[in-house]
C-alpha positions in Angstrom: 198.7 162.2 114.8 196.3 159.1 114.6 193.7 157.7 112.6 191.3 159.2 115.5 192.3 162.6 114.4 191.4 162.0 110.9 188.5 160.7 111.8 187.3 163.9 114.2 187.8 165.9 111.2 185.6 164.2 108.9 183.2 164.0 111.6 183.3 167.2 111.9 182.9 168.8 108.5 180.3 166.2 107.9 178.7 168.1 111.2 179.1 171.5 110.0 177.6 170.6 106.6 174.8 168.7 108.5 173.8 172.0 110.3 174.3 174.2 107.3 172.3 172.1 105.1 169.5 171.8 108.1 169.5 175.5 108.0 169.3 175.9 104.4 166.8 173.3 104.5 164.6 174.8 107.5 164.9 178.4 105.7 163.6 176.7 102.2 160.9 175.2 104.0 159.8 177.5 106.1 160.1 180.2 103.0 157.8 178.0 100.4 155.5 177.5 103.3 154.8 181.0 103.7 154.7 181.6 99.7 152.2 178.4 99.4 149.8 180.2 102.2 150.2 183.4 100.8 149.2 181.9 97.6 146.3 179.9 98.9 145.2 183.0 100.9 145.0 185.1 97.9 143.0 182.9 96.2 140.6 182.1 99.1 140.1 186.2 99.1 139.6 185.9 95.6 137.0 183.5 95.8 135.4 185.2 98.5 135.3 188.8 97.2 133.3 187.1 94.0 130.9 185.0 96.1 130.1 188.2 98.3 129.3 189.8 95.0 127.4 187.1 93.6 125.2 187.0 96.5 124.0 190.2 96.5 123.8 191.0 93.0 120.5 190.3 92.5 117.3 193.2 92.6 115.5 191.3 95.2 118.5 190.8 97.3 117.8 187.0 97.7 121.4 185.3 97.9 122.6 182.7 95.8 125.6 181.8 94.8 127.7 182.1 91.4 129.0 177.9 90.9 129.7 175.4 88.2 127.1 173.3 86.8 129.2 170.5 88.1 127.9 166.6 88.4 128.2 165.0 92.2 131.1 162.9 90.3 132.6 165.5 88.9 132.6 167.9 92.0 134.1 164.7 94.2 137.0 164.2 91.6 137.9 168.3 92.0 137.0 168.9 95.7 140.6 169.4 96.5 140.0 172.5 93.6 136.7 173.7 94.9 136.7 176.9 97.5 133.5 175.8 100.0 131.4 178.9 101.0 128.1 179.1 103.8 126.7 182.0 105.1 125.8 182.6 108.5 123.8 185.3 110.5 125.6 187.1 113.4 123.7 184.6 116.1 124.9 182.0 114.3 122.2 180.1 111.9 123.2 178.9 108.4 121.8 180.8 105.8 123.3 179.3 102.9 126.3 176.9 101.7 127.6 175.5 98.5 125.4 172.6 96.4 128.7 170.5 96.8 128.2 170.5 100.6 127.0 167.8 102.7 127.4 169.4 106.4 128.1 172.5 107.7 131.4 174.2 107.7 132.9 174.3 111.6 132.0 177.5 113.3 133.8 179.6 115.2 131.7 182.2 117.4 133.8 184.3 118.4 135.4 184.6 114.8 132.2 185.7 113.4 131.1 188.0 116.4 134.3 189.6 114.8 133.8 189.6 111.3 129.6 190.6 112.1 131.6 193.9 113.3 133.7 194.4 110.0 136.8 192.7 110.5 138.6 189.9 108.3 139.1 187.0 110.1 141.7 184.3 109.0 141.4 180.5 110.8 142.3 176.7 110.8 140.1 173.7 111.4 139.4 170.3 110.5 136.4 169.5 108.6 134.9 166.0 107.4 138.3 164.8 108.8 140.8 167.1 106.3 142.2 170.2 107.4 140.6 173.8 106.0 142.0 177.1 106.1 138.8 179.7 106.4 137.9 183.1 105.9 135.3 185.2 108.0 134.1 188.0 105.6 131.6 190.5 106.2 129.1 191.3 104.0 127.4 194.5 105.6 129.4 196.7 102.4 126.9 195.1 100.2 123.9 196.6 101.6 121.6 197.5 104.9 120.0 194.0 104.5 123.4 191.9 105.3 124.4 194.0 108.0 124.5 191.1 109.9 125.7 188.4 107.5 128.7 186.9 107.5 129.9 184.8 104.1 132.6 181.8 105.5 135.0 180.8 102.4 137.1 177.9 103.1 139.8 175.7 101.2 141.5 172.0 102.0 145.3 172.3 102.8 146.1 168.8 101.9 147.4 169.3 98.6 150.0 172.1 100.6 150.7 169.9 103.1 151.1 166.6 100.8 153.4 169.7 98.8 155.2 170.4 102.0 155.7 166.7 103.5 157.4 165.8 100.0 159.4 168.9 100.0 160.6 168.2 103.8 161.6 164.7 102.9 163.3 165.6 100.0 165.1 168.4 102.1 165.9 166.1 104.6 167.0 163.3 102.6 169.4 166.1 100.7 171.1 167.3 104.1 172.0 163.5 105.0 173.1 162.2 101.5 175.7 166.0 101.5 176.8 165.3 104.9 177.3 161.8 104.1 179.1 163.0 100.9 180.8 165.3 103.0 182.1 163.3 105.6 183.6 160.7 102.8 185.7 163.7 101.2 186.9 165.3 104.4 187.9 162.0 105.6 189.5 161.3 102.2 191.1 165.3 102.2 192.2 164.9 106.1 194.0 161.2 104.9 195.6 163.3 102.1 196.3 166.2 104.2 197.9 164.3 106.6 200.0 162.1 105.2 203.7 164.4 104.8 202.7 164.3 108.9 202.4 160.4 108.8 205.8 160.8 107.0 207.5 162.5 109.3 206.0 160.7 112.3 207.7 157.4 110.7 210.7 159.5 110.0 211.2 160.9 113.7 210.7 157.9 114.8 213.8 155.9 113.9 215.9 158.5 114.7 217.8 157.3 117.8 220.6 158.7 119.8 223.4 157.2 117.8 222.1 158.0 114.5 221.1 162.2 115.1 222.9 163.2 112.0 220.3 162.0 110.3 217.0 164.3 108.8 213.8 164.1 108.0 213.0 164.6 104.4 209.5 164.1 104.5 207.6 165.0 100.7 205.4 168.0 101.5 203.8 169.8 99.0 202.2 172.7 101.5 204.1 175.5 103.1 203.1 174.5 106.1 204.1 171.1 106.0 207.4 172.2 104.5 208.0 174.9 107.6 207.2 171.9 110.0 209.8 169.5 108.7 212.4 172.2 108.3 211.8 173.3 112.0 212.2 169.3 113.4 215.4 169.0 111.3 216.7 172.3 113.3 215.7 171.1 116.6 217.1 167.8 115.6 220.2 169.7 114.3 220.2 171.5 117.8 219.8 168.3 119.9 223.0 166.7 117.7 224.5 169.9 119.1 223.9 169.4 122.9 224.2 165.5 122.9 227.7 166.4 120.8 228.6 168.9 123.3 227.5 166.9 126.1 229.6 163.5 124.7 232.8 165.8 125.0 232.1 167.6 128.4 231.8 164.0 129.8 235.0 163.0 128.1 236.7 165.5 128.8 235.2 165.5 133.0 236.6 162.1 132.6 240.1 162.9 131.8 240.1 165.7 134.2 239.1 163.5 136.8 241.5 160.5 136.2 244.1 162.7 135.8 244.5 163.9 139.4 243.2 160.2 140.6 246.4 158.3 138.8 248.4 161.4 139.8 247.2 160.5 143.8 247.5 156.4 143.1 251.1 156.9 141.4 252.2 158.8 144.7 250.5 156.3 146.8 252.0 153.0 145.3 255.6 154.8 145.4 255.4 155.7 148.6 254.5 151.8 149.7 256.7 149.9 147.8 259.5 150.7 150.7 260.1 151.8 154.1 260.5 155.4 153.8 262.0 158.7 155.9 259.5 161.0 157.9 260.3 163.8 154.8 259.3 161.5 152.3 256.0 160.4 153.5 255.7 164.1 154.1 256.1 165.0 150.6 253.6 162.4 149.2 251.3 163.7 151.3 251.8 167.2 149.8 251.4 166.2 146.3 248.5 164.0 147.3 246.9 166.9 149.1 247.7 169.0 146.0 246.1 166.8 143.9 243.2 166.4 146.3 242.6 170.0 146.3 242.2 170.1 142.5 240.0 167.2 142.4 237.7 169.0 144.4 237.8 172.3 142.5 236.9 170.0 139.1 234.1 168.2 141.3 232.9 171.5 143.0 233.1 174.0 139.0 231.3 170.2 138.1 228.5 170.1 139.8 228.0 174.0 139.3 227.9 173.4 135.4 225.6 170.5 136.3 223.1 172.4 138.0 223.2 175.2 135.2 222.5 172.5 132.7 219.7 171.5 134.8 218.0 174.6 135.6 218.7 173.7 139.2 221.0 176.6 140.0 219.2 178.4 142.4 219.4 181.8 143.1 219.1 183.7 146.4 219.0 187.3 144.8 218.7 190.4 147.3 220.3 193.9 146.9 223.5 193.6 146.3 226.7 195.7 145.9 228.7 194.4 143.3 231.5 196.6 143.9 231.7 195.6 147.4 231.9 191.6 146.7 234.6 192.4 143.9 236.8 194.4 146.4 236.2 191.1 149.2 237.5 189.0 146.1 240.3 191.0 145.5 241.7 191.4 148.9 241.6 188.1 148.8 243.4 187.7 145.5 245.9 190.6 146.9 248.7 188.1 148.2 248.9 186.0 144.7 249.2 189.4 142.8 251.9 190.7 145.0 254.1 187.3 144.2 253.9 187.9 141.0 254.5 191.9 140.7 250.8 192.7 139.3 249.1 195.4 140.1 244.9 194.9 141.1 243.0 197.6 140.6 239.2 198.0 142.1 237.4 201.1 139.7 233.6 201.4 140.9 232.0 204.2 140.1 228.2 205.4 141.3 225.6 202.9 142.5 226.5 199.6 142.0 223.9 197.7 143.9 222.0 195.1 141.7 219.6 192.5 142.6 221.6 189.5 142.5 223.0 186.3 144.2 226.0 187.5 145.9 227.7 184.3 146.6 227.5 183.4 143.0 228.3 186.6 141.6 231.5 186.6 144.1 232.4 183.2 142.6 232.7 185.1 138.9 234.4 187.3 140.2 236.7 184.9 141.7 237.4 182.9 138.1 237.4 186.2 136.4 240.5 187.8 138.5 242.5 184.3 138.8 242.7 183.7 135.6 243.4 187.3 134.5 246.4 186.9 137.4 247.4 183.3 135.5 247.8 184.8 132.6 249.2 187.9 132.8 252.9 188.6 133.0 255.2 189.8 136.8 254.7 193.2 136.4 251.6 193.5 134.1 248.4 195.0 135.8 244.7 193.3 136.0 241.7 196.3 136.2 238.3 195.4 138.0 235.5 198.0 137.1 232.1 198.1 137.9 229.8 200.3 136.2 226.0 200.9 135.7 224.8 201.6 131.8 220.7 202.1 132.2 219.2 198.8 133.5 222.2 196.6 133.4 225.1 196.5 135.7 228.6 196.2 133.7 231.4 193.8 135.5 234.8 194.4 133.5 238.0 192.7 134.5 241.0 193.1 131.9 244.2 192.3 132.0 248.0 193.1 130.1 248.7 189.2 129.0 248.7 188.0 125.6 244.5 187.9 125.2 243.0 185.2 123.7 244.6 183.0 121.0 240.9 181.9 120.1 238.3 184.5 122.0 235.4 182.0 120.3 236.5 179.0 122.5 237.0 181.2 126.1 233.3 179.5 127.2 233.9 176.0 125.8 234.5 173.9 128.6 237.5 172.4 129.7 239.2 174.5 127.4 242.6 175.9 128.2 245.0 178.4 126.3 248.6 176.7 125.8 250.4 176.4 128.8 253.7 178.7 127.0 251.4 181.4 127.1 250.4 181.0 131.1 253.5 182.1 132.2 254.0 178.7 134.2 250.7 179.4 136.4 247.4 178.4 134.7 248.6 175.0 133.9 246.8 174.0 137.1 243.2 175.2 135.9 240.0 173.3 134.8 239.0 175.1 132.2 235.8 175.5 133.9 236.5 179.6 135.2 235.0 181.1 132.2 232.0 178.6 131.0 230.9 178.9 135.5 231.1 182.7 134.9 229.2 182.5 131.7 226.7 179.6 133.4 225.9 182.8 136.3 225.0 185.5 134.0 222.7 183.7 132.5 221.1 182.4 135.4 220.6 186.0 136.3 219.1 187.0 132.9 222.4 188.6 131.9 225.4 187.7 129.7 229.2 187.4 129.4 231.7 188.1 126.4 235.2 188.2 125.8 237.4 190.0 123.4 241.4 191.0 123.1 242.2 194.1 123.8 243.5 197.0 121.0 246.7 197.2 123.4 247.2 193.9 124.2 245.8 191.8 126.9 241.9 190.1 127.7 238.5 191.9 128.2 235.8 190.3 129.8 232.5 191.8 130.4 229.7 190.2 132.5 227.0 192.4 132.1 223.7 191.3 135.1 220.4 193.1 135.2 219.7 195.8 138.0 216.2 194.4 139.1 215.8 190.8 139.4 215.4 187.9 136.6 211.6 187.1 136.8 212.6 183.3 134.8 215.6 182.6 137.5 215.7 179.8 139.7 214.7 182.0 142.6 214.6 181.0 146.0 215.0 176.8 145.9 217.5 175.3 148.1 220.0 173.9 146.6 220.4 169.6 146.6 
């Protein structure tokens, strides 16, 4: 958040006031504008009704009309009071006007052709330099003899427009003083609002890697705000997690890789300290190669995990049998069984074709059957099904050994059951079989679990979608 923000959001509810207020403002207007005229237009009927009938209510018919005995001061000071009224003839030609008036009132033909044929006739016009409002009224209901008359009552709209400029001003004046108002309190409500947020932003913002066991506590006295600061200290708790998790995997990648690397130096600086026979150089080179070969493995199940991490294990999913690649892994996995007096057992059932990476899938497989071989007893059996249950394709491999001593570790890396219990075989693992297996369901949108068996022995289940993960890594190559 910035200042900027705070600032937008004063602006703007000063805005939306602005444009209600206008609208309030134009509808006010606009309303006492049409009661003013409706007003004025009442009384200029009024007036007029009364003058037609003064005209004509004499016995001779001559026309006059019915005004005050008014003084030419007197009418001046009230002209803005005093309804002006002239009669014409249909052609046109003044009959008669009021004994206040010095010049004709403006004439409008084609307004009096219409009122000479009955009609009302309302208009606007400027007279003696002030704007009138007149009224055209016939006067042929009052007899045969002003058939052709035409009585013109007018009034001065400066008094309703002085009433309306003053009322516009003061409507205007009131929409910029609100929205002024308005913008001060938003800006003073967002500043309120937002500062729990300015909190946490100085909060989250000290937090560095070595210090990610700390929280933010952040005073917020709106749900909201509250939700917000609970939510960062969970991501911050997860992150504390990962970077945790990731401190140990690189520790422990460390060891794993030293390990082999001293074991290869040792060998090396022996075997040079000395002239040696043909059988001993041979047998350095054996444990070198040994330990070569393991090196790799780590560095190969490494860079796997590293990829995982990364989201750049790609996938090269196509229809697939799973069965199939489990019995390849098995034949190969035949000659290590037989050594040891285990029985391997393939049980597919059905269709078993999934759409999945084959070469990684093969690779579970692969840490799934070797370690159930490590770790289960000469003469102990290790079962490979493959099943379908709806959309989901079930990979089972179980084995007689002892299980898990702690089934909630199996997928923590670089973790390793004690050595007693491998039977003098699994010492020379990684620990990486089971988090790589893990690491390839979930590339495919599946996942693994493990659990000990009611009869003794391991169960792990890998269970991959039929059709293909729509968020996988599809297609890339790999770097």
């Amino acid at each position: 958040m910035s200042r900027s923000f705070r600032f937008q959001l004063a602006l703007r509810a000063a805005a939306a006031m602005a444009v209600g207020l206008a609208a309030i403002a134009a509808v006010t207007f606009f309303a006492l504008r049409s009661i003013l005229d409706g007003e004025l237009n009442a009384s200029i009927l009024n007036v007029a009704s009364i003058q037609a009938a003064s005209l004509t209510d004499r016995p001779s018919g001559e026309m006059h009309f019915h005004e005050w005995e008014l003084t030419p001061d007197e009418a001046a000071s009230l002209q803005n009071l005093i309804r002006y009224a002239q009669v014409w003839q249909a052609d046109g030609v003044s009959l008669l006007r009021s004994q206040y008036m010095t010049s004709d009132l403006p004439l409008d033909r084609e307004h009096l052709a219409r009122a000479a044929a009955g009609t009302l006739v309302w208009t606007e016009a400027s007279w003696n330099g002030m704007p009138i409002r007149a009224l055209y009224y016939p006067l042929e209901r009052f007899g045969m003899a002003h058939e052709r008359h035409v009585l013109e009552v007018a009034a001065p709209l400066e008094t309703r427009n002085e009433m309306l400029l003053r009322v516009g001003l003061f409507l205007a004046a009131l929409t910029v003083l609100m929205s002024g108002a308005a913008f001060l309190g938003a800006s003073w409500l967002a500043g309120r609002a937002m500062r729990p947020v300015y909190e946490v932003i100085d909060q989250a913002d000290v937090i560095r890697a070595g210090s990610l066991d700390r929280r933010i506590q952040a005073y917020a006295e709106v749900r909201e705000y509250r939700r917000l600061v609970d939510v960062l200290n969970t991501m911050l708790g997860r992150i504390q997690g990962a970077f945790e998790a990731q401190r140990r995997f690189t520790a422990d990648a460390s060891h794993e890789l030293r390990s082999p690397l001293t074991a290869m130096r040792g060998e090396l600086e022996l075997a040079l300290r000395r002239e040696r026979q043909p059988d001993e150089y041979r047998r350095v080179l054996e444990s070198t190669l040994e330990e070569a070969v393991r090196l790799s493995r780590i560095t190969e199940d490494l860079l796997v995990l590293a990829r995982s991490d990364s989201g750049a294990l790609h996938l090269r999913p196509e229809p697939t049998s799973v069965a199939e690649v489990a019995g390849r892994v098995l034949e190969r996995l035949d000659g290590q069984a037989r050594e040891k007096g285990i029985e391997l057992t393939l049980d597919a059932e059905g269709n078993t074709v999934a759409y999945v990476d084959a070469g990684l899938v093969g690779q579970a497989v692969w840490n799934l059957a070797d370690n159930a071989i490590k770790y289960t007893p000469p003469g102990g059996r290790v079962g490979v099904r493959v099943r379908l249950r709806g959309q989901e394709l079930a990979l089972v491999v179980e084995d007689t050994g002892p299980g898990f001593r702690e089934p909630e570790q199996a997928f923590r890396r670089f973790f390793r059951e004690d050595v007693a219990r491998t039977h003098g075989t699994a010492a020379d693992g990684t620990g990486l079989g089971l988090p790589i297996v893990q690491a390839v369901a979930e590339a495919h949108g599946g996942h693994a679990s493990v659990e000990n068996r009611a009869g003794g022995g391991a169960l792990v289940v890998v269970r991959l979608p039929v059709e293909p993960h729509r968020e996988s890594n599809v297609g890339g190559e790999e770097e």
